[in-house]
Structures are given as structure tokens and as C-alpha cells.
VOGU-3710 file (C-alpha; in Angstrom, 3 decimals, decimal comma):
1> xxxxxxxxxx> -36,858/-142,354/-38,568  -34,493/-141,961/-35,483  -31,247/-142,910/-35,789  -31,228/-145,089/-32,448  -33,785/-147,141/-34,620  -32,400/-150,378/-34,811  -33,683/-151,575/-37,940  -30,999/-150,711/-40,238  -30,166/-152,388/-43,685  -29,055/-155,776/-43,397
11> xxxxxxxxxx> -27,286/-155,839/-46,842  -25,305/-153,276/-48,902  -27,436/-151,992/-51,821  -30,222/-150,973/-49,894  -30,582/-147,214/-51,002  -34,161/-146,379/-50,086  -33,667/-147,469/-46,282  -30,806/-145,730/-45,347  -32,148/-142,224/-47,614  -35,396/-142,472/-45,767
21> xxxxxxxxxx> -33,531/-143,328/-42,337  -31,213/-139,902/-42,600  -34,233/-138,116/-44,452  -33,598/-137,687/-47,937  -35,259/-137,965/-50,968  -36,075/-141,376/-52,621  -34,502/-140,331/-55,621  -31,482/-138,685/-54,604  -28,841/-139,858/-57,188  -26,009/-142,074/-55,428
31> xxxxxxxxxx> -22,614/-143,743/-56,204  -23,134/-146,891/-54,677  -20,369/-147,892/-52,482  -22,235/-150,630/-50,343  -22,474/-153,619/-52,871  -19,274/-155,913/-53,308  -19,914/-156,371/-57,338  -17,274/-156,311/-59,773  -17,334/-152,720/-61,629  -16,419/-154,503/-65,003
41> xxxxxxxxxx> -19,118/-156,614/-65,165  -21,563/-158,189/-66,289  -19,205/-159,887/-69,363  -20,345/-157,923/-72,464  -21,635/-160,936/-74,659  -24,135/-161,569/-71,199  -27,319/-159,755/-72,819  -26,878/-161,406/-76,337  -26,531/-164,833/-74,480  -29,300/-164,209/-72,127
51> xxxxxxxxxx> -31,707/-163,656/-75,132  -30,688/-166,922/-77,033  -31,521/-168,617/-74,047  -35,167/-167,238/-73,437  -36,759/-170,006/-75,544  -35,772/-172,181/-72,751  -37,988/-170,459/-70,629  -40,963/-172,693/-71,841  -39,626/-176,031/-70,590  -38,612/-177,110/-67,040
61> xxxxxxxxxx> -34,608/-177,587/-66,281  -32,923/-180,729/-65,664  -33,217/-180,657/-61,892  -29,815/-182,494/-61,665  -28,238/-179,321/-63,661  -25,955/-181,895/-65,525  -23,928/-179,244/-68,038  -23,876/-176,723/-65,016  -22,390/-178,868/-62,539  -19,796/-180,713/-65,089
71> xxxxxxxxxx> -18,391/-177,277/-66,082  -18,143/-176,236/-62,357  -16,329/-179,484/-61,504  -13,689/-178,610/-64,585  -13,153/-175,950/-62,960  -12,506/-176,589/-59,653  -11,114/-179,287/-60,077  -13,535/-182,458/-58,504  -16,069/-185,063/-59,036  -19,092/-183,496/-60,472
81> xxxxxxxxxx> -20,886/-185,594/-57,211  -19,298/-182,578/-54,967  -20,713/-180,275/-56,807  -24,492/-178,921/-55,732  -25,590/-175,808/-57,833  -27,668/-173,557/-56,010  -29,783/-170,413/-56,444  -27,056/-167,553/-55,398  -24,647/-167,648/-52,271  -27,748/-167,748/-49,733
91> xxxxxxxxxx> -29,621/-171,363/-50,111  -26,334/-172,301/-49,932  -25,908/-171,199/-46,862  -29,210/-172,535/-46,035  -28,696/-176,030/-47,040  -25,606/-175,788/-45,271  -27,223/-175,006/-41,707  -30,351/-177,443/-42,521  -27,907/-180,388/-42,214  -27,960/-179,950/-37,878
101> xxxxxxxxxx> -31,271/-179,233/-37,541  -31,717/-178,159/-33,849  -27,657/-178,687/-33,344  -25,612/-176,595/-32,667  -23,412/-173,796/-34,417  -20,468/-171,329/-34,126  -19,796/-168,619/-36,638  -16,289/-166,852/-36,749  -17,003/-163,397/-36,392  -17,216/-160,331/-37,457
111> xxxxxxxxxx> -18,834/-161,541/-40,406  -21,727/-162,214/-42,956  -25,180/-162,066/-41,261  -26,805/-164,996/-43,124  -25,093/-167,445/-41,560  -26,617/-167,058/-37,821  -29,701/-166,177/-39,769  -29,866/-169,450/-41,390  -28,750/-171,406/-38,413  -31,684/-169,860/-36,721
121> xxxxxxxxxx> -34,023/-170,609/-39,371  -33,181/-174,052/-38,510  -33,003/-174,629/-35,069  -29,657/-174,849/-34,151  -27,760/-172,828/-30,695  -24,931/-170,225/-32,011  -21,778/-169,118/-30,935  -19,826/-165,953/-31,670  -16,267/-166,813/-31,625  -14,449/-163,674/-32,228
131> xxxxxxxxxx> -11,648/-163,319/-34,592  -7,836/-161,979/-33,390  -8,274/-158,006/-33,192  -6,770/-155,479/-34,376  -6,152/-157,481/-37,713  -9,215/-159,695/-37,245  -6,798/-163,113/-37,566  -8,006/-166,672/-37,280  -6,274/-168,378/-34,552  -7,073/-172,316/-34,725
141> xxxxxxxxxx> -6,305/-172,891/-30,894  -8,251/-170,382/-29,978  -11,084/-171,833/-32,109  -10,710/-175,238/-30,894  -10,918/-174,568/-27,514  -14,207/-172,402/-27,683  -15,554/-175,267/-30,487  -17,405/-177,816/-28,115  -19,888/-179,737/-29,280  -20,313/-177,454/-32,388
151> xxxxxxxxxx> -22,161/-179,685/-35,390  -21,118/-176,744/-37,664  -18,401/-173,814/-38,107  -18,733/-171,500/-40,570  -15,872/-168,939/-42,100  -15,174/-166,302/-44,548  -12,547/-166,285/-46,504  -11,529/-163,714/-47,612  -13,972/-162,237/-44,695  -16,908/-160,023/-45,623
161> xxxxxxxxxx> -16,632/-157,157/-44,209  -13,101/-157,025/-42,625  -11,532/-158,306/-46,451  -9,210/-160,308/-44,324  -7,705/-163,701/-45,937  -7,145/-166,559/-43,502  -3,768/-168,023/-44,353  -4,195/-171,216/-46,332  -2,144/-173,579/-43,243  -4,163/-171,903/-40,439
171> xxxxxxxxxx> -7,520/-173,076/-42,239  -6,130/-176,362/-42,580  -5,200/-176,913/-38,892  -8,768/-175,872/-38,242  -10,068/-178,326/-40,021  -8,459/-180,869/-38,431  -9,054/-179,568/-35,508  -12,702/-179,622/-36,320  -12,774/-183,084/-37,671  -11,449/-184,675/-34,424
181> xxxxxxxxxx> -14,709/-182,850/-32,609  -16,901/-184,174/-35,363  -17,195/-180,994/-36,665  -17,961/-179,742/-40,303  -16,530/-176,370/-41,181  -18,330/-174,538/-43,748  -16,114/-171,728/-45,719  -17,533/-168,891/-47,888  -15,273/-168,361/-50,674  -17,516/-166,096/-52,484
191> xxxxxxxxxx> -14,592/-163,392/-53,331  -12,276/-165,777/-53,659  -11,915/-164,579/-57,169  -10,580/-161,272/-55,857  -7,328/-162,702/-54,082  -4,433/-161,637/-55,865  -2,857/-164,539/-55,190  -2,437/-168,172/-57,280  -3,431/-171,453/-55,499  -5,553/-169,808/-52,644
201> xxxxxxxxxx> -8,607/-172,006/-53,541  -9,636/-174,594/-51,062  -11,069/-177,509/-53,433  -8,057/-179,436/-53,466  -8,548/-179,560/-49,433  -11,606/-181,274/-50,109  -9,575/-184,294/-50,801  -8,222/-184,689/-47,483  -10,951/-183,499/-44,967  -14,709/-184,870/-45,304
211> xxxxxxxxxx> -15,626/-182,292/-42,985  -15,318/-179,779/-45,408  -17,657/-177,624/-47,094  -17,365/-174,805/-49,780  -19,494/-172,194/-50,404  -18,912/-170,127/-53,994  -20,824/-167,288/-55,768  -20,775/-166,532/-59,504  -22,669/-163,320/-58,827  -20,000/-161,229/-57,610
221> xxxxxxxxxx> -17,229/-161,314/-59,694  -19,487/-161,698/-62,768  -21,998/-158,492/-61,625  -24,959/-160,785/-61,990  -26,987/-160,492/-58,640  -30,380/-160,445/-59,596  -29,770/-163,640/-61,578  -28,571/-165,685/-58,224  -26,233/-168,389/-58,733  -23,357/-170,106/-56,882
231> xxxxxxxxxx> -22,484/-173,288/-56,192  -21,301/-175,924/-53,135  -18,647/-178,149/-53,189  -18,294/-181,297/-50,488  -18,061/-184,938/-50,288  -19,989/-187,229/-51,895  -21,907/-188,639/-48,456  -22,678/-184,671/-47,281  -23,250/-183,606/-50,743  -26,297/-186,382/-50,876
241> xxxxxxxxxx> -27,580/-184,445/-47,907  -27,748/-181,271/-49,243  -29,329/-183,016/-52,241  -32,151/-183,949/-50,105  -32,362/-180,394/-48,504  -33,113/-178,265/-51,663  -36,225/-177,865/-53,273  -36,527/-179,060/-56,770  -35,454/-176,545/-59,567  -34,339/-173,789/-57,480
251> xxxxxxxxxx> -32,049/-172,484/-60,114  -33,588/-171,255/-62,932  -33,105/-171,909/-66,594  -31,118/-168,916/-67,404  -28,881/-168,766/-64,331  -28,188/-172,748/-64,898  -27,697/-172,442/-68,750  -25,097/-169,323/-68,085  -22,425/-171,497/-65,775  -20,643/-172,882/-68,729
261> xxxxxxxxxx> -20,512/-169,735/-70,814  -18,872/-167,858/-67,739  -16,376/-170,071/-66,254  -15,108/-170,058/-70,210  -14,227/-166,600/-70,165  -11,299/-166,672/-68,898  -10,075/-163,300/-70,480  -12,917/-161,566/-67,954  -11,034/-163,004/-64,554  -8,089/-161,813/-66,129
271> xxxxxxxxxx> -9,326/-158,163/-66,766  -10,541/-158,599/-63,135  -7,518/-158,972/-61,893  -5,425/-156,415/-63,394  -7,666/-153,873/-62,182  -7,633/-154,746/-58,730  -3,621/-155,267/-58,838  -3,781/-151,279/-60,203  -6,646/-150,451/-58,064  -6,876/-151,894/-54,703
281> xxxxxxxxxx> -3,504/-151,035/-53,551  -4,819/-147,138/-54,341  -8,133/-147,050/-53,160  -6,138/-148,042/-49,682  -3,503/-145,958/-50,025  -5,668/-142,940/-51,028  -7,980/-143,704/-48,002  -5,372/-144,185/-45,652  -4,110/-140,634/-46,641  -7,299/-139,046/-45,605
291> xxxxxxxxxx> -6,606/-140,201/-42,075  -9,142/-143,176/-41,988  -8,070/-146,453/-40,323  -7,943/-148,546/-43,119  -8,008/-152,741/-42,501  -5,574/-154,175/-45,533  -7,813/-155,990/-47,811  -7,564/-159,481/-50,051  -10,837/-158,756/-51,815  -12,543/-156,385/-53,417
301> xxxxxxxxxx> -14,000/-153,848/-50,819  -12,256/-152,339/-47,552  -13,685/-152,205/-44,056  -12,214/-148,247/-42,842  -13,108/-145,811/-39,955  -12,219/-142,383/-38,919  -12,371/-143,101/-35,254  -13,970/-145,309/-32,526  -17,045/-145,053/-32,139  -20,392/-146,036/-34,056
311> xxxxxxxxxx> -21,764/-142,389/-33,413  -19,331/-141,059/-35,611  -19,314/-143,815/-38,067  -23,274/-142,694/-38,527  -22,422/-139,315/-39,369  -19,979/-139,631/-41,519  -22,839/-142,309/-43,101  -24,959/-139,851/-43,298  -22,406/-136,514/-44,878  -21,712/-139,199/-47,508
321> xxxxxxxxxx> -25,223/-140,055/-48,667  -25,469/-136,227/-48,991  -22,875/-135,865/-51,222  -24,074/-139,081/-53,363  -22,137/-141,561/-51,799  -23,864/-144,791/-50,514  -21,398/-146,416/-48,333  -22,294/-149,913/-45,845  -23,055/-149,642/-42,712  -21,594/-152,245/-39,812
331> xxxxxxxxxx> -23,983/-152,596/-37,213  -25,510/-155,318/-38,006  -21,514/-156,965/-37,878  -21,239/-158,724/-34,363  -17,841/-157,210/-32,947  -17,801/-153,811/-35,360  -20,884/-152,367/-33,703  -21,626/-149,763/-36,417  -18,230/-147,915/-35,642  -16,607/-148,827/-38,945
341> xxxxxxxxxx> -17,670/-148,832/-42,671  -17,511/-150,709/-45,626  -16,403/-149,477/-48,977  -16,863/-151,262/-52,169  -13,969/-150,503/-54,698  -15,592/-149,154/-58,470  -14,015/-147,889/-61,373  -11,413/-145,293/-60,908  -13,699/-142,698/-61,593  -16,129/-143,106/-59,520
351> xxxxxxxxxx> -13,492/-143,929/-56,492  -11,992/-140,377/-57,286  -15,453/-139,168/-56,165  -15,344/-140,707/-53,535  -11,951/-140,095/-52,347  -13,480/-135,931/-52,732  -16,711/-136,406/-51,222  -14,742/-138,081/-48,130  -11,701/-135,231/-48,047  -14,759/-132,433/-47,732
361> xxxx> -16,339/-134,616/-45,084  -14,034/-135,507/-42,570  -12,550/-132,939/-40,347  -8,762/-132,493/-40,020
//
């Protein structure tokens, strides 16, 4: 496959395409680099739990997802009425976009693919509106004067790929912003759980702007992917929309069953934390020494790149996945153009490996 092929990867953990795309075997053993899951996870007691629930398996779930939705409203913090479980991040998403069917869109970027995906799955017109380079900064005027007619906005926070966190005051005078165009602004909080920070939730902005929409996953901070689960939280009136927007037990038994049992363990987000507080701060530092560009990161992965330049962004792609590394790519990231890439941080071990394979790779 040539490397001017366009069809590259459009998530991280996708092994086989990118081994196949540089030509190398199937089953060449990899580190992998390119998925933003928590290396401490899943929560030990998960398997044990998982099993007691099975015997569920031969009745149908409460569509309504009553325990489920009452834990995540604890939680955060609301009404269980704002609070719309949903099978992983993406029908999220989904639901999110199928409120303006045929409307129109504008998606803060660079940033997560699904959500001009989904608008374009239903219908609606997008925008790019690009964020403040070099650091990639939301700037609410600038926003509001690109906005328009815009039915929906949607943001990242912290930002997948760039890591960036959009201060807590800027994202409020956005919404307001937004709410005088009649404009709902959808944010992705899904590594929320990864800011190092207290009080950097947005549910208790929910309160004060009806325009507002949350977007949560339980799958990356818990290492639970394949099991797909997150969670929306909005006002009552848009929350009935989404209601009528997703398909009738979309969440499975298991994944509904587990919500309680996770948001419980609190000693597991603590754990989290104090690794990335040791962590983060040297997997950046350590790249940074190797001469990468390195953009300063509130979650739990770094966006880095040796030089401008998507050709050499490839290469070093490629010298990595030689040497068992399986890093994310970032063409498929409107504004990074494949000349940057997108580390995942792991346990220290495996990030020692990494910081090697890169020192042997990259030229001085």
C-alpha cells in the first residue's frame, strides 16, 4: 500500500492497517502507543463482577437504565432527567448531531473525527473553526463571529489530540455567546478524568445555560473499550430529545449493570491520578529532551513532532512500528495534516521503551 494512500486509520488502536500500510507482518509484536486508555485499568474486581452479572444476560434491561442513570446523577451532581446513558462516547455523539437534522454545524478544530462524521450522517452543513495556534487556544470572539446560524458547536475539552484544556471562564463566555445565536454547544469531556485539577467539570454549568450539552466516557479512564459506555448530561427539554433519538436498549446488560460498581471506586480515580501527577510531567519532559516539539498536555496522551512537515511525521511513523512502537497518526486531524503525532502515556516501563526506541530513531 502506498503511502500517498489516503485511507489511513481513523482511530488509534488500529495495528493491522498501519503494519500492512508500511509492510510488515500482521503479527509483529507492538507497544501500543495510539489508544488513550488508562494503563491501570480495568479495576481488578472487573472480571469477578462481570461473571456475577452473566445470568443477566437471559433477560432484557430496563430500557430507562434506572440504577445506571441514578448513580451517574450522584455523581455529577444533577437530576437523574439530564442524564441519558448511552452505548460508549460515539451514539452520543450521534444523538447529539441527530437533534439538527439537515442544520447546520461547526466543530472547533483540530479535533475528534466523529463529530463531522456524525453531523454528516445526519444532514447537517459543517464548519471548521480553527483553534488559536501555536497553543491551539479557544478564543470565544473569535468563535462568535465565525458562529452564524450554527444549530450546533461541538468542543473538546481537554482536546483529543492536541491534550489542550479550555479554561473553565473562556467556555463559559462561549456559551453565552452561543445561547444568544440559539446555539447549543456540545462538549466532550471524555478525559476529563485526567485533569489534574479539582472543580474542572462542567455539570454545575448545566444549571445556568440550557444550551448545554455534555458528553462523558467511562471507557477510558476505566480501560473498558470493548464494553462501550458513557453517558450525556443536558436539560430536561433536550434530554427528552435525545430520548426519542436512541434506539431502545442500546446499552447492554453488563455495561449498564457496571455504572454503579465503577463510579464507587473511588480509590481507582485516585490511583489514576497519582500516576499521571508522577508520570505526565516526565513523559513530557523526557520527550521534550529528545528534541520533539512537545504541546503541554491536561490529559492523558501528548500530541509531539520532530519537525514540520507530515512527510517526516510518516517516517518517523513508520521507524517506530519497526521497533514495536505503535504510535497515532494525525492526518485525519483537520489543521495537523499528518505532520504531528500522538502518544498515549503507559506504565513507566513501557514509556522507557519508548523514550529508547524514539532516541535511536530520530536524528540529531
Amino acid at each position: 500500500m502506498s503511502l500517498d494512500d489516503d485511507r489511513w486509520p481513523r482511530h488509534g488502536g488500529q495495528a493491522a492497517a498501519l503494519l500492512a500500510r508500511f509492510g510488515l507482518p500482521h503479527d509483529q509484536p507492538l507497544i501500543d502507543f495510539s489508544a488513550n486508555l488508562n494503563p491501570l485499568g480495568p479495576p481488578a474486581w472487573v472480571p469477578e463482577r462481570l461473571a456475577e452479572l452473566a445470568a443477566g444476560l437471559a433477560h432484557y434491561p430496563d430500557p430507562g437504565y434506572p440504577r445506571a442513570r441514578e448513580a451517574i446523577a450522584r455523581h455529577e451532581g444533577v437530576a437523574v432527567e439530564q442524564v441519558l446513558l448511552t452505548n460508549g462516547g460515539a451514539e452520543a455523539i450521534f444523538l447529539t448531531a441527530a437533534l439538527h437534522p439537515g442544520g447546520r454545524a461547526a466543530v472547533l478544530q483540530p479535533s475528534f473525527g466523529e463529530y463531522t462524521r456524525a453531523c454528516a450522517a445526519h444532514g447537517l452543513a459543517v464548519s471548521s473553526l480553527a483553534m488559536t495556534a501555536p497553543d491551539f487556544r479557544l478564543d470565544p470572539e473569535a468563535v462568535e463571529a465565525r458562529l452564524g446560524d450554527c444549530d450546533l458547536l461541538f468542543l473538546c475539552r481537554p482536546n483529543n489530540p492536541t491534550g489542550t484544556l479550555s479554561p473553565w471562564m473562556a467556555v463559559e463566555t462561549l456559551l453565552g455567546m452561543a445561547r444568544r445565536q440559539n446555539c447549543r454547544v456540545v462538549i466532550d469531556e471524555a478525559f476529563i478524568d485526567f485533569v489534574d485539577a479539582p472543580g474542572e467539570r462542567l455539570s454545575p454549568l448545566l444549571a445556568g445555560f440550557d444550551n448545554l450539552i455534555l458528553l462523558r466516557s467511562l471507557t477510558k479512564l476505566y480501560t473498558l473499550p470493548g464494553l462501550r459506555l458513557g453517558y450525556v448530561l443536558a436539560g430536561e427539554e433536550t434530554m427528552r430529545r435525545l430520548q426519542d433519538h436512541q434506539p431502545p436498549w442500546s446499552v447492554n446488560h453488563l455495561a449498564a449493570e457496571l455504572v454503579e460498581d465503577l463510579l464507587a471506586d473511588e480509590d481507582f480515580l485516585v490511583r489514576t491520578q497519582a500516576w499521571l501527577r508522577e508520570e505526565r510531567p516526565r513523559f513530557q519532559s523526557r520527550l521534550a529532551s529528545l528534541g520533539l516539539e512537545v504541546m503541554p498536555s491536561q490529559a492523558n496522551f501528548c500530541l509531539v513532532r520532530q519537525n514540520t512537515g507530515p512527510a517526516a511525521a510518516d517516517a518517523l511513523l513508520g521507524r517506530l512500528l519497526h521497533a514495536g512502537i505503535l504510535a497515532r497518526h494525525t492526518h485525519d486531524f483537520s489543521g495537523l495534516d499528518g505532520s504531528w503525532l500522538r502518544l498515549a502515556l503507559r506504565g513507566r516501563a513501557d514509556n522507557d521503551r519508548l523514550f529508547a526506541a524514539l532516541a535511536a530513531e530520530i536524528s540529531p
